[in-house]
C-alpha positions as a Markdown table, in Angstrom:
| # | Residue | x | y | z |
|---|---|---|---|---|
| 1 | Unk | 126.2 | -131.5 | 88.8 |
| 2 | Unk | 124.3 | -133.5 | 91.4 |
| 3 | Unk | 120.6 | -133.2 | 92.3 |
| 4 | Unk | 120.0 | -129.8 | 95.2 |
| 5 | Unk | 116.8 | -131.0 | 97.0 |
| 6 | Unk | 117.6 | -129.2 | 100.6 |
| 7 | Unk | 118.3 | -125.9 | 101.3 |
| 8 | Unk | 122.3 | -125.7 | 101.4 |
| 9 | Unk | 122.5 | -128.0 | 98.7 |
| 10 | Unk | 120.9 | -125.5 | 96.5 |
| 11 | Unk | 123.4 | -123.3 | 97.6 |
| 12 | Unk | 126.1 | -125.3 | 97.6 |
| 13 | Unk | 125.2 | -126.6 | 94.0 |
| 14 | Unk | 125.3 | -122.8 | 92.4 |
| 15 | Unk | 128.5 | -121.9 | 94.2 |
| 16 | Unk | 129.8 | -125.1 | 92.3 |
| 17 | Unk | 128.5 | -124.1 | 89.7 |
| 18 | Unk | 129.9 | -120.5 | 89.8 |
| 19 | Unk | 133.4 | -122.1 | 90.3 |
| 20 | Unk | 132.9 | -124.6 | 87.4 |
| 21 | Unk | 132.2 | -121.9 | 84.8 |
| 22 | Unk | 133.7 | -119.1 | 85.6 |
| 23 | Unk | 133.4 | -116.7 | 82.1 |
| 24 | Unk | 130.0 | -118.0 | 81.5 |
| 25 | Unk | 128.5 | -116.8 | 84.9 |
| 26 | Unk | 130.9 | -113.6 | 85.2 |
| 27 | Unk | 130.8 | -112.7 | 82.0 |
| 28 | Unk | 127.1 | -111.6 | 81.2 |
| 29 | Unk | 127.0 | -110.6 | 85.1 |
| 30 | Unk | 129.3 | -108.0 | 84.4 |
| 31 | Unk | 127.1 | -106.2 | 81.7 |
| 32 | Unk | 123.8 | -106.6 | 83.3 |
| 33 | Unk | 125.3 | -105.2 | 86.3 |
| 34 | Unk | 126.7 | -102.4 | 85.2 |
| 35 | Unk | 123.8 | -101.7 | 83.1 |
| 36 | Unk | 121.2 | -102.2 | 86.4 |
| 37 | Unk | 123.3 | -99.6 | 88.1 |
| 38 | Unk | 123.1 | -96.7 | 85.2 |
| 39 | Unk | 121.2 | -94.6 | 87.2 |
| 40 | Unk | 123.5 | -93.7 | 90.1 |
| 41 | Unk | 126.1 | -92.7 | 87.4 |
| 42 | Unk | 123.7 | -90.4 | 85.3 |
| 43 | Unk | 121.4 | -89.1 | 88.6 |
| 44 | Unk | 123.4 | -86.9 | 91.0 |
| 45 | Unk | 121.1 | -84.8 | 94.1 |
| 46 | Unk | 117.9 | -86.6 | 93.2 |
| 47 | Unk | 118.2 | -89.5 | 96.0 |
| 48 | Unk | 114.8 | -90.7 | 95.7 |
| 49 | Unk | 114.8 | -90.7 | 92.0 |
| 50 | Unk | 118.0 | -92.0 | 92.1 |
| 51 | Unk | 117.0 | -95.3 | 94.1 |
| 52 | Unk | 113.4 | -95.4 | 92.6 |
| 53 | Unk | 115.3 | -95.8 | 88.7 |
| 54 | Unk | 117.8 | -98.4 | 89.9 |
| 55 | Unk | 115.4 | -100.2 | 91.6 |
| 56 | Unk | 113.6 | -100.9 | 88.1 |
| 57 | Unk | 116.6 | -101.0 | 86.0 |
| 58 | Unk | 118.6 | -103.7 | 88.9 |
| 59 | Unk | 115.5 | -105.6 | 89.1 |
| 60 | Unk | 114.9 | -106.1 | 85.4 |
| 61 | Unk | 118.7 | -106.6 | 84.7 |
| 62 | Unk | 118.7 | -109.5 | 87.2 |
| 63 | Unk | 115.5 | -111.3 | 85.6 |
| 64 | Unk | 117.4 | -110.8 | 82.6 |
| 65 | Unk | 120.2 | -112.9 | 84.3 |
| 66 | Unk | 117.8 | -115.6 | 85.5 |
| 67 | Unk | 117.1 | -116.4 | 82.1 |
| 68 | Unk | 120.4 | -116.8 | 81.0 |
| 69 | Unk | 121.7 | -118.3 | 84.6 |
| 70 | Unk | 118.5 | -121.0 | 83.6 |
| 71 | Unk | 120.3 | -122.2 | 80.5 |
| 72 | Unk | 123.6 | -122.8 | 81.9 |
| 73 | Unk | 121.8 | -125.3 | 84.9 |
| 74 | Unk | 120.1 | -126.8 | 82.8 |
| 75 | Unk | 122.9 | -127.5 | 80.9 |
| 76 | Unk | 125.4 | -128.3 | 84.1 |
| 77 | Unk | 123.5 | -130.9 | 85.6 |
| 78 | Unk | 123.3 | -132.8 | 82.2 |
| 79 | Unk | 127.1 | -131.8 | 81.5 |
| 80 | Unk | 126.7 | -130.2 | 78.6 |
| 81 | Unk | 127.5 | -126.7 | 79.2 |
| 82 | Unk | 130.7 | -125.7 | 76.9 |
| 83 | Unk | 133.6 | -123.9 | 78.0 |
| 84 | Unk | 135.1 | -120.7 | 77.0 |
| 85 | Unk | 133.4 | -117.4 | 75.1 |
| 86 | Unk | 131.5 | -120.2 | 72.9 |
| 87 | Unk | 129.7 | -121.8 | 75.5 |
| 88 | Unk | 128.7 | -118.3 | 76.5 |
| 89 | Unk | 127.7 | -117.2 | 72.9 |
| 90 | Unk | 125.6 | -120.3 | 73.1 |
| 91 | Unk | 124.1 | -119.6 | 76.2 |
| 92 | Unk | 123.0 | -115.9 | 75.1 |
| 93 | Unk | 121.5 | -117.2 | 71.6 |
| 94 | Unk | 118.9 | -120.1 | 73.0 |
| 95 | Unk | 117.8 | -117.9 | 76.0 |
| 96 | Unk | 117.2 | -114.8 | 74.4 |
| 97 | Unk | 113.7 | -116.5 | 72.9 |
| 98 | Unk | 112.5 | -116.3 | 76.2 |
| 99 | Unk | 113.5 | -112.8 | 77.1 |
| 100 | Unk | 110.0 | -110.8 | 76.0 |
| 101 | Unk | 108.2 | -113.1 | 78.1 |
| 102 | Unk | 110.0 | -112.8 | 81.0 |
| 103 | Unk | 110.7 | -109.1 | 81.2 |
| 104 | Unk | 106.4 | -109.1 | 81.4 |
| 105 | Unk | 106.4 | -111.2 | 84.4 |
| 106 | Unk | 109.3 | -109.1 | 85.7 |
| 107 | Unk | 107.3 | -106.0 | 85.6 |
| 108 | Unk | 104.5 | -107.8 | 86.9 |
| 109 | Unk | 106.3 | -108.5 | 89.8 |
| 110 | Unk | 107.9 | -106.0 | 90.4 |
| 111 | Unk | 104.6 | -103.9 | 90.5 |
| 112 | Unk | 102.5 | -105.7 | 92.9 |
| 113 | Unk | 105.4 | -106.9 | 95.3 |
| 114 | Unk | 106.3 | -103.2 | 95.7 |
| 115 | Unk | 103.1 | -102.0 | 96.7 |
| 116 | Unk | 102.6 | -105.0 | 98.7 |
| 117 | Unk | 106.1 | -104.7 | 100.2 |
| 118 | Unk | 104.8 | -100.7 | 100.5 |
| 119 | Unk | 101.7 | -101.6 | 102.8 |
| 120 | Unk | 103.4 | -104.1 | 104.6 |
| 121 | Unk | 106.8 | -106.4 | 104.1 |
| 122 | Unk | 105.4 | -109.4 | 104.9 |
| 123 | Unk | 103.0 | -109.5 | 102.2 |
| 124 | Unk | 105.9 | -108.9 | 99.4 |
| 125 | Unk | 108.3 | -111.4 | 100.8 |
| 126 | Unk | 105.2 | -113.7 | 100.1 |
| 127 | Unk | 104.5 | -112.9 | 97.3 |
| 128 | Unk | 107.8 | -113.0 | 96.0 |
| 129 | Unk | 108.6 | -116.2 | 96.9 |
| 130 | Unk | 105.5 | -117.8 | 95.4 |
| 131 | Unk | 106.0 | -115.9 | 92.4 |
| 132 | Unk | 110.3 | -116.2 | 92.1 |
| 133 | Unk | 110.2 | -119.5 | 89.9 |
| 134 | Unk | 108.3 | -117.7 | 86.9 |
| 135 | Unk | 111.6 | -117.2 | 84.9 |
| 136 | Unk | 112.5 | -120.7 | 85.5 |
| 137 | Unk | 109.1 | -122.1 | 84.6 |
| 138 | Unk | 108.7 | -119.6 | 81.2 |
| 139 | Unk | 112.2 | -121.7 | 80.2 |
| 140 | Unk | 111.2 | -124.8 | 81.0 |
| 141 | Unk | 107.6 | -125.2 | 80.0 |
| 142 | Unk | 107.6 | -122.4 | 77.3 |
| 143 | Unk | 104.4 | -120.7 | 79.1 |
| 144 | Unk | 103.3 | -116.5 | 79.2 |
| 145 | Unk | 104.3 | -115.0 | 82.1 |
| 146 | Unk | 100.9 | -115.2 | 83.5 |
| 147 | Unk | 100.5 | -119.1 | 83.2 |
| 148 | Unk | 103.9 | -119.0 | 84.5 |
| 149 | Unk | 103.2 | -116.9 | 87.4 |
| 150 | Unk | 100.3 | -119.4 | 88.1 |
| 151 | Unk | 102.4 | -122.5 | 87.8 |
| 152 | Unk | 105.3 | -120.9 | 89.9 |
| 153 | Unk | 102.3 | -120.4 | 92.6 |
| 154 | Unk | 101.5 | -124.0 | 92.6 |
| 155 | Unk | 105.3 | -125.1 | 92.5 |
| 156 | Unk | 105.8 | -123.2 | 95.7 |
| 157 | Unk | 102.8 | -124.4 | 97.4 |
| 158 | Unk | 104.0 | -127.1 | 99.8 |
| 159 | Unk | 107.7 | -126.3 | 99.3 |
| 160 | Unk | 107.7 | -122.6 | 100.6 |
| 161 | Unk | 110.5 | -123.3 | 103.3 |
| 162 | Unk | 112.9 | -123.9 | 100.9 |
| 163 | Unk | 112.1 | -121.8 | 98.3 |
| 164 | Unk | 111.9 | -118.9 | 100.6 |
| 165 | Unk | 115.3 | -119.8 | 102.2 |
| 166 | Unk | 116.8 | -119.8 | 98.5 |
| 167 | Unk | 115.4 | -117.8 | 96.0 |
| 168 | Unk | 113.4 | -115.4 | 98.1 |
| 169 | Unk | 116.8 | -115.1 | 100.2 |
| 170 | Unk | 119.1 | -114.8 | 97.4 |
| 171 | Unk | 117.0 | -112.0 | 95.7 |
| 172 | Unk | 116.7 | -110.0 | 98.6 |
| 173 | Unk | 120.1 | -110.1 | 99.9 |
| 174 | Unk | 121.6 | -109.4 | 96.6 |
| 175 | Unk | 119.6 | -106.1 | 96.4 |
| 176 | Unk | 121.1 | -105.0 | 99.8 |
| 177 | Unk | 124.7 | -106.2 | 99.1 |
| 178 | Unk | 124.7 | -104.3 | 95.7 |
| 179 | Unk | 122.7 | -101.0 | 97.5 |
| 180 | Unk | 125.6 | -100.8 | 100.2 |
| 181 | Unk | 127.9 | -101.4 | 97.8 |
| 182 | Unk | 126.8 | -98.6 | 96.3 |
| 183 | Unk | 126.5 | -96.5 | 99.0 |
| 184 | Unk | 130.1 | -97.6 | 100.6 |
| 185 | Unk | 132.0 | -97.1 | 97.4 |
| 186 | Unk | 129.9 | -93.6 | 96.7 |
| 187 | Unk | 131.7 | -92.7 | 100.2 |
| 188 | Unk | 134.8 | -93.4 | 99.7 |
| 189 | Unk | 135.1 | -92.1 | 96.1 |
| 190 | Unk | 133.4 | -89.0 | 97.7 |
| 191 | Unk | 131.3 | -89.9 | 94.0 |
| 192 | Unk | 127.9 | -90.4 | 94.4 |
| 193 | Unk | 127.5 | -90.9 | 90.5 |
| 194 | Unk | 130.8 | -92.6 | 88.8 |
| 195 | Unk | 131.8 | -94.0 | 92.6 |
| 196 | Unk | 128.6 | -95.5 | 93.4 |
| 197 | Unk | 128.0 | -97.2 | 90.1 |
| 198 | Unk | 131.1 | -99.1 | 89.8 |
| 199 | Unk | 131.1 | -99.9 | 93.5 |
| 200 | Unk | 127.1 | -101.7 | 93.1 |
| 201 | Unk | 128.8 | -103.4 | 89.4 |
| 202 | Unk | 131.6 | -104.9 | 90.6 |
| 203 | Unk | 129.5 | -106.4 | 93.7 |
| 204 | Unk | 126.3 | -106.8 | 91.4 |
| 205 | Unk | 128.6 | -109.2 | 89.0 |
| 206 | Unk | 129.4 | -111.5 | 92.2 |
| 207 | Unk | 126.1 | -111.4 | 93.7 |
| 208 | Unk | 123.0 | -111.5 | 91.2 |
| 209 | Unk | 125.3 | -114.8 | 89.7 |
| 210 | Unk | 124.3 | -117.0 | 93.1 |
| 211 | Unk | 120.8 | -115.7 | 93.3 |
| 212 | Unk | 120.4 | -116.5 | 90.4 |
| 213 | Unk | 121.6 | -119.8 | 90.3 |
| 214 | Unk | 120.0 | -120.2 | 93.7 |
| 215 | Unk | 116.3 | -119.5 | 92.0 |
| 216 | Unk | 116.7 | -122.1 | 88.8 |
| 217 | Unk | 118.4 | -124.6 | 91.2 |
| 218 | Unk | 114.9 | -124.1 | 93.9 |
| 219 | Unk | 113.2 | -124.3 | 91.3 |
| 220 | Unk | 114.7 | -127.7 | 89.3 |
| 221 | Unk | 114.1 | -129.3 | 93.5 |
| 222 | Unk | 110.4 | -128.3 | 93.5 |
| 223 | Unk | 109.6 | -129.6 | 89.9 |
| 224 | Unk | 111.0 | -132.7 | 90.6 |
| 225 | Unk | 108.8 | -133.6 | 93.9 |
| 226 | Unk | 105.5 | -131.8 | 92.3 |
């Protein structure tokens, strides 16, 4: 894989890499995506509950993701990521190290960017996107998710344009895509438990896949220019 170091080759880079290793990113996407969407299938005529739960549970499945997603970059752009349920397997075992770390900085987050995003957007989106390359820096410098949430701070600082126009992007639009996927599917199944969860899966296994990819790729650009 070549070097992403402008906005639509960032994007165009993941979407390579998505058609490159197909099992490997679909695979684990599948799972975590189902399991972000559990509670529309087990909450039926709570709404706000409903959204509040999945919220948590979609956010922490997808930082779950990046951790994973940072493995298999890493790995494509020295071409060494392995083919076939193996390369997966491999994948899972070297980034599940990393995984306490970065479900702390998930939370952490996910905490202040909502109450942020609560008072105001604007002061979510920005925090977001100075805070969105924490996974990838707990994976490649081995830090706690508060020296990570520092360093990603730093990382952005000068490069926010592009950041925001991937990772920042890529998040948000994936939580939208998957909600009125959701929603849509709830509809037409006239389900608003089984209907809705398989319809935000299915799209939450295509989507949190380039965001992902999008955020390790952002980061890999910034690193290199810092």
């Amino acid at each position: 894989m070549g070097e992403a170091d402008t906005i639509r080759g960032v994007w165009r880079t993941a979407l390579a890499i998505i058609r490159k290793y197909p099992l490997a990113v679909l695979a684990p996407a599948a799972v975590l995506g189902a399991l972000g969407e559990v509670p529309a299938y087990l909450i039926e005529g709570r709404p706000l509950l409903d959204q509040a739960l999945t919220l948590v549970t979609a956010y922490i499945a997808y930082y779950l993701y990046l951790v994973y997603a940072e493995e298999i970059v890493r790995k494509a752009q020295r071409g060494a990521q392995r083919l076939g349920l193996r390369g997966v397997l491999d994948d899972l075992i070297e980034s599940a190290p990393f995984v306490p770390s970065v479900l702390v900085a998930a939370l952490i987050s996910l905490s202040v960017t909502t109450i942020a995003t609560g008072l105001l957007v604007i002061p979510g989106v920005w925090l977001y996107t100075r805070w969105s390359l924490t996974t990838p820096v707990i994976r490649e410098e081995s830090l706690g998710p508060f020296a990570a949430t520092r360093c990603s701070n730093e990382l952005v600082r000068g490069r926010f344009r592009l950041v925001f126009m991937t990772a920042t992007v890529a998040y948000y639009l994936e939580g939208v895509v998957i909600h009125e996927a959701a929603l849509v599917a709830g509809s037409f199944t006239g389900s608003q438990t089984w209907g809705a969860w398989m319809g935000g899966s299915i799209v939450a296994t295509l989507a949190m896949p380039l965001a992902a990819f999008a955020t390790s790729l952002a980061h890999s650009s910034v690193a290199r220019g810092a």
